[in-house]
N, C-alpha and C positions, 0 to 999 in steps of 0.2 A: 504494500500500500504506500511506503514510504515513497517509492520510485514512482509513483503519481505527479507529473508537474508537464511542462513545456520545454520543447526540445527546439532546439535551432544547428542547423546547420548552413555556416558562414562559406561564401566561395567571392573571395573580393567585395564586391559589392552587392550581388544577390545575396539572396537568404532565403533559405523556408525553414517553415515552423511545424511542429506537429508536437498535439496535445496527448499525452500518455494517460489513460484512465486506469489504473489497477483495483478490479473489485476483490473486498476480500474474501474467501475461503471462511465458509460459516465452522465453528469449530464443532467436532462432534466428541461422543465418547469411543474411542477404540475398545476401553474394557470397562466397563460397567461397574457400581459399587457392588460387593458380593456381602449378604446377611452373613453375620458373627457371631459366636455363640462363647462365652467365659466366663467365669468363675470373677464372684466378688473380690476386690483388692486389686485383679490383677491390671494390665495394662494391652489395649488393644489397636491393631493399625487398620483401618482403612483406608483401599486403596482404588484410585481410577486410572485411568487413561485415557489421553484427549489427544484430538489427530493434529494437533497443533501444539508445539514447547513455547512453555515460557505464559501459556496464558491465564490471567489473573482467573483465580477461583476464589469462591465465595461458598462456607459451610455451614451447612444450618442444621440444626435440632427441631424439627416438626418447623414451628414460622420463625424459630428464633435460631438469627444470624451468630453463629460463634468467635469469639476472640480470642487469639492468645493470651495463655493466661498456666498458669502450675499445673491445671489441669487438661486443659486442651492445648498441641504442639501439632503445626502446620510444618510442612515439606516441601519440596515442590524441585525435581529433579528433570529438566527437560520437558515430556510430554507425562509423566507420572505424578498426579499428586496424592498426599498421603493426610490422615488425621490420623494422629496418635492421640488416644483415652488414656490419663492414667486415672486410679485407682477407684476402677469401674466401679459403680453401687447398682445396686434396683434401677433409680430414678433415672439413669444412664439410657436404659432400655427404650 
């Protein structure tokens, strides 16, 4: 998308122009979240995969948005992002 602008190519005193439009590639999921099953205390990763690296993600608990924080630890390796739970309870579920 970056590479979207106007192009010119100079010859003395002509010139032409041409406009580059680059649309972008809607991002999908490559691998899906998979359901997780663990024991209280412990600590759990969820993980996806999007057909595009680098793109911001956003995690949410039913409507509420999560933030880093002791308990919740975000990832984000290329096209792979992850949530690490630690010390899963009940209310977790």
């Amino acid at each position: 998308k970056s590479d979207s602008d106007t192009y010119t190519c100079d010859i003395g005193d002509a010139q032409s122009r041409a406009k580059l439009v680059v649309q972008e590639m809607p991002v999908l999921f490559k691998k899906e979240l998979q359901s997780e099953e663990t024991k209280e205390g412990k600590q759990v990763k969820l993980t996806c995969e999007l057909s595009k690296p680098d793109t911001p993600v956003k995690w949410m608990k039913g409507d509420t948005v999560l933030y880093a924080s002791e308990k919740y630890e975000f990832k984000q390796h290329g096209t792979v992002a992850e949530l690490i739970i630690r010390d899963v309870k009940s209310i977790d579920a």
